[in-house]
C-alpha positions as CSV (number, residue, x, y, z in Angstrom):
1,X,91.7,4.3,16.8
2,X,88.9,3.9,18.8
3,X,86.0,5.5,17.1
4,X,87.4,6.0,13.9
5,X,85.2,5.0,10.8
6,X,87.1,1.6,10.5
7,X,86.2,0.8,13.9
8,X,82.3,1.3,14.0
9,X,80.3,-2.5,14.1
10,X,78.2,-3.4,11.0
11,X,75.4,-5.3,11.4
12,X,75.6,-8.3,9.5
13,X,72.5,-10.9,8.7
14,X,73.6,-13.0,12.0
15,X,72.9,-10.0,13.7
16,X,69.3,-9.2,12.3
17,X,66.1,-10.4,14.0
18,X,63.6,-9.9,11.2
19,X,59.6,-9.6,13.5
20,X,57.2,-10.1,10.9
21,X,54.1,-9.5,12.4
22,X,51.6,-12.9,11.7
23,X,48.8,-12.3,8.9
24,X,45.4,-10.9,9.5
25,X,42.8,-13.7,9.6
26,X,41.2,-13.6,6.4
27,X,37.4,-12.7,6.8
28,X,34.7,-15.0,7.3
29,X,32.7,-16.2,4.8
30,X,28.9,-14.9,5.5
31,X,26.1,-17.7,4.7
32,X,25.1,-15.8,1.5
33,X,29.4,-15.7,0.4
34,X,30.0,-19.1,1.0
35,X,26.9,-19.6,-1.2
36,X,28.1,-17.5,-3.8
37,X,31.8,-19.2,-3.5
38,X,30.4,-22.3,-3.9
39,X,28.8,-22.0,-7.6
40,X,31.9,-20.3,-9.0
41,X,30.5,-16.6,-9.1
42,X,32.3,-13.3,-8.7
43,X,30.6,-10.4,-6.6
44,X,30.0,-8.8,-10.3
45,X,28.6,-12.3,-11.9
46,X,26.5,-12.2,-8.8
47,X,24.9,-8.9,-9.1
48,X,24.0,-9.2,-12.7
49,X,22.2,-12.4,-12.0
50,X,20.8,-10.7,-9.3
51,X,20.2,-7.3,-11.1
52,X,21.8,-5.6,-8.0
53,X,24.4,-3.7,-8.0
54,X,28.2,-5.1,-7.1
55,X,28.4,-2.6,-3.9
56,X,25.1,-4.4,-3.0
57,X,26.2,-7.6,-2.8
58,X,29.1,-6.9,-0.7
59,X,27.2,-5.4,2.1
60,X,24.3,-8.3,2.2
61,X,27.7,-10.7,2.8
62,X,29.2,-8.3,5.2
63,X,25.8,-8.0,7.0
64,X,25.9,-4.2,6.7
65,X,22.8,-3.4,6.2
66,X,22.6,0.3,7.6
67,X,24.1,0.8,4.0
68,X,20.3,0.3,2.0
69,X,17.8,2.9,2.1
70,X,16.0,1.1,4.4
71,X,15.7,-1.7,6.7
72,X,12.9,-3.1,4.3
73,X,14.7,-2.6,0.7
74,X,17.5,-4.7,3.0
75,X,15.3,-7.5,3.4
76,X,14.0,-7.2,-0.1
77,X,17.5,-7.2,-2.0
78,X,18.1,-10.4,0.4
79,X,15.3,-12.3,-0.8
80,X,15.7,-11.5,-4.5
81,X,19.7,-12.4,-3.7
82,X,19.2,-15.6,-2.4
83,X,16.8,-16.1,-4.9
84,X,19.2,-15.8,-7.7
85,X,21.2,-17.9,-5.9
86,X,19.0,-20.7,-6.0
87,X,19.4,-21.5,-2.2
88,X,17.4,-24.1,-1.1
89,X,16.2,-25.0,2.6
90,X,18.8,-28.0,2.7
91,X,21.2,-25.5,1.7
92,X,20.4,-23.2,4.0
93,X,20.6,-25.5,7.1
94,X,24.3,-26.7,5.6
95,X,25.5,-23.2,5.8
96,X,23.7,-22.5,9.4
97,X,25.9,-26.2,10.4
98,X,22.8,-27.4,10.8
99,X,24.1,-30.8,9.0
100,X,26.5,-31.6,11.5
101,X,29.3,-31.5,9.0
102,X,30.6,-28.2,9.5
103,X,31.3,-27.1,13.2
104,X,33.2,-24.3,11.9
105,X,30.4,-22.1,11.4
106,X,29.5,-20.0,14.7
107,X,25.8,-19.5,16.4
108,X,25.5,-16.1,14.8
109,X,25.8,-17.9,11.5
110,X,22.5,-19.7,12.6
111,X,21.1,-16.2,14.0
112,X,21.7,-14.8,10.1
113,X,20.2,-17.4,8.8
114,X,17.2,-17.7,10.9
115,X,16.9,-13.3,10.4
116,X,16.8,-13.9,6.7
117,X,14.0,-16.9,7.0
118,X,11.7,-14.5,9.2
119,X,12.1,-11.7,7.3
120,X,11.4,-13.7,4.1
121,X,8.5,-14.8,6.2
122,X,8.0,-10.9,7.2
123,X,7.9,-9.8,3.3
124,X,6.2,-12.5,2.4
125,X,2.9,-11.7,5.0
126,X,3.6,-8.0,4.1
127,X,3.2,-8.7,0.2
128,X,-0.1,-11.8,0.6
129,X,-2.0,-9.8,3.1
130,X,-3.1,-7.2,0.6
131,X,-4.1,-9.5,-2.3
132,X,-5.8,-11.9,0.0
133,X,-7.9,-8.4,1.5
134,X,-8.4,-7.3,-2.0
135,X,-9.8,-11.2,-2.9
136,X,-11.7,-10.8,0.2
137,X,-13.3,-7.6,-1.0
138,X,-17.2,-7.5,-1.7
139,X,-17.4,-6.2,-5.4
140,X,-19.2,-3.3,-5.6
141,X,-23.0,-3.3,-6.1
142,X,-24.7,-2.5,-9.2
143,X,-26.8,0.4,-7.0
144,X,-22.9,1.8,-5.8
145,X,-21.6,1.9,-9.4
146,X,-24.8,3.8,-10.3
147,X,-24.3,5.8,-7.4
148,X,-20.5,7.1,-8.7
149,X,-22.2,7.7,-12.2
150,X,-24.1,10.1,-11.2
151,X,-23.8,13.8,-11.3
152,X,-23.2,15.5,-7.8
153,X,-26.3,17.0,-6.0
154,X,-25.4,20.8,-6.9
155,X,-25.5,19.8,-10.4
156,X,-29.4,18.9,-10.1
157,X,-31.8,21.4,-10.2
158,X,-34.9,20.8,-7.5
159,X,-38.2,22.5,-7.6
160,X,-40.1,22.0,-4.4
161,X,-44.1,22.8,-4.2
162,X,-46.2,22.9,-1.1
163,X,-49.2,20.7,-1.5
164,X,-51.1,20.9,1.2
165,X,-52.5,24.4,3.0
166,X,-50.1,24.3,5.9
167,X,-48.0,27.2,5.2
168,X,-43.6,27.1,4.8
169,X,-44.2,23.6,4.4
170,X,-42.2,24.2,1.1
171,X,-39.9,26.4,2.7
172,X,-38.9,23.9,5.3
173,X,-38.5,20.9,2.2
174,X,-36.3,23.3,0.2
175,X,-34.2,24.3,3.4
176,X,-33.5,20.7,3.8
177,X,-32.5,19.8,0.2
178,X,-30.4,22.9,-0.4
179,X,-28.7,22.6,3.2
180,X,-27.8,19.6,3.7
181,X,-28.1,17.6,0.4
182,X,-26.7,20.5,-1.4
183,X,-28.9,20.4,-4.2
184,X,-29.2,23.7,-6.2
185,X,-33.2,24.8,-5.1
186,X,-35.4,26.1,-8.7
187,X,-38.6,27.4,-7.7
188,X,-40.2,27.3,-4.4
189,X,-44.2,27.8,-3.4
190,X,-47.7,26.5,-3.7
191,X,-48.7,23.9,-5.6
192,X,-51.4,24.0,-8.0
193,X,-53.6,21.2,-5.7
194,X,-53.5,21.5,-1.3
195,X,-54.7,18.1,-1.4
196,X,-51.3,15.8,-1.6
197,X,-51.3,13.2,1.2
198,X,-48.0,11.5,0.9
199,X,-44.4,13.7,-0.5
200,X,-42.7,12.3,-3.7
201,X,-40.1,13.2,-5.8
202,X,-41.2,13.6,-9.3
203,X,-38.7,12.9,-12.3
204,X,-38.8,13.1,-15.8
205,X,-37.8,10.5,-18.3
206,X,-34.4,8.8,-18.1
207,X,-33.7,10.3,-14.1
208,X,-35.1,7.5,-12.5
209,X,-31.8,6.8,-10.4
210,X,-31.2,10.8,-9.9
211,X,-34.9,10.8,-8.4
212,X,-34.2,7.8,-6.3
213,X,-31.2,9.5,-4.6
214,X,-33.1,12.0,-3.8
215,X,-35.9,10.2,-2.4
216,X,-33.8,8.0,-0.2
217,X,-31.9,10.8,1.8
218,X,-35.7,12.2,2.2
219,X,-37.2,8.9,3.2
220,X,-40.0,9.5,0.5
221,X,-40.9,7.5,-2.8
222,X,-40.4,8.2,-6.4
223,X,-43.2,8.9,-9.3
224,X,-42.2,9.3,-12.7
225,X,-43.6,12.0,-15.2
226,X,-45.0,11.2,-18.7
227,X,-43.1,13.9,-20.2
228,X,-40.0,16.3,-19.6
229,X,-37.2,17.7,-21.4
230,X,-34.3,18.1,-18.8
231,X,-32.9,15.2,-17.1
232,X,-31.5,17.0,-14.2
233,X,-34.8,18.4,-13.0
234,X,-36.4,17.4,-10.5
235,X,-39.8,18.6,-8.4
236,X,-40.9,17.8,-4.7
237,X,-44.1,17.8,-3.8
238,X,-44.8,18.0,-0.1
239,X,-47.6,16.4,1.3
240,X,-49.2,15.9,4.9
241,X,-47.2,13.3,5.5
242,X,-44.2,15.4,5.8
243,X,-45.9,19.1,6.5
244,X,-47.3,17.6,9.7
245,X,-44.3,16.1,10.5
């Protein structure tokens, strides 16, 4: 009967078209794989000899580089790859098909090459420019060193003496080294003598540089005491030379 069970068509194997769809094309092998391929190493072997880590490896061959931190830990992790690889120039042309051997190898092949040279250049400036400013540097003079020895100005006690008869003439010194210098003022007013011509600073034993500080922002000269018991006193004497002025 027509329909019945024994009636209904089987497909047999002359009646099956089997479409199997053709095979992805493998990947292309980046410069840095096919340099990796070619002495024998694994992704893994790589990164330990690299001291990076496996996932690393695979995005410096896959040219993924949004996956580092940064665009310069990228190129660093490049360098230090290659590096480990031992990847010499001749070797680097070879897998650019710079040789003429191998026309397999696209333009952008060349392009990734030629990005990795200049940012090995890139690094390279990044990483000599500061040593060659820091050979550059002037050393710092003995007069600096002393000047980073010493304590700060509020630290130094000041006492500043009018020694001539025109009056404030003290007052106007002691404004001028407490303002500012920033010293820390002791006492202020007439010297013993009216008679000084030219202002000094006057410094006990051992306070030579302290005294020369001082005298330097004042535009005056130093005189040292025979005697004195504290190193971070000073005294100022003005004379005409600076109460006229």
């Amino acid at each position: 009967m027509r329909g019945s069970a024994a009636e209904t068509p089987r497909l047999t194997a002359s009646h099956l078209e089997v479409v199997v769809p053709p095979a992805a094309p493998a990947p292309e092998t980046s410069p840095l794989g096919a340099a990796r391929v070619r002495r024998r190493l694994t992704v893994e072997e790589a990164a330990v000899r690299a001291g990076l880590a496996p996932e690393e490896i695979r995005s410096l061959e896959e040219s993924r580089i949004y996956r580092f931190p940064s665009v310069n830990d990228a190129i660093a992790a490049t360098i230090v790859y290659a590096q480990a690889l031992g990847i010499t120039g001749r070797e680097a042309r070879g897998l650019a098909g710079l040789d003429g051997g191998r026309s397999g190898f696209r333009w952008r092949r060349l392009a990734a090459v030629v990005a990795f040279l200049a940012a090995a250049g890139v690094l390279g400036w990044f990483v000599a420019v500061p040593q060659l400013r820091d050979a550059v540097t002037p050393a710092p003079s003995a007069a600096a060193l002393a000047e980073r020895q010493l304590p700060p100005p509020w630290e130094i006690r000041v006492d500043v003496f009018n020694g001539t008869e025109l009056p404030n003439a003290a007052t106007v010194m002691a404004n001028e080294i407490a303002g500012p210098l920033a010293y820390r003022l002791g006492t202020v007013e007439n010297a013993e003598r009216l008679d000084y011509v030219q202002t000094r600073v006057y410094y006990p034993p051992g306070s030579h540089d302290l005294a020369k500080r001082l005298a330097d922002d004042l535009g005056v000269q130093t005189t040292a005491l025979p005697t004195g018991d504290d190193a971070n006193r000073l005294v100022v004497i003005v004379g005409l030379d600076r109460a006229s002025g």
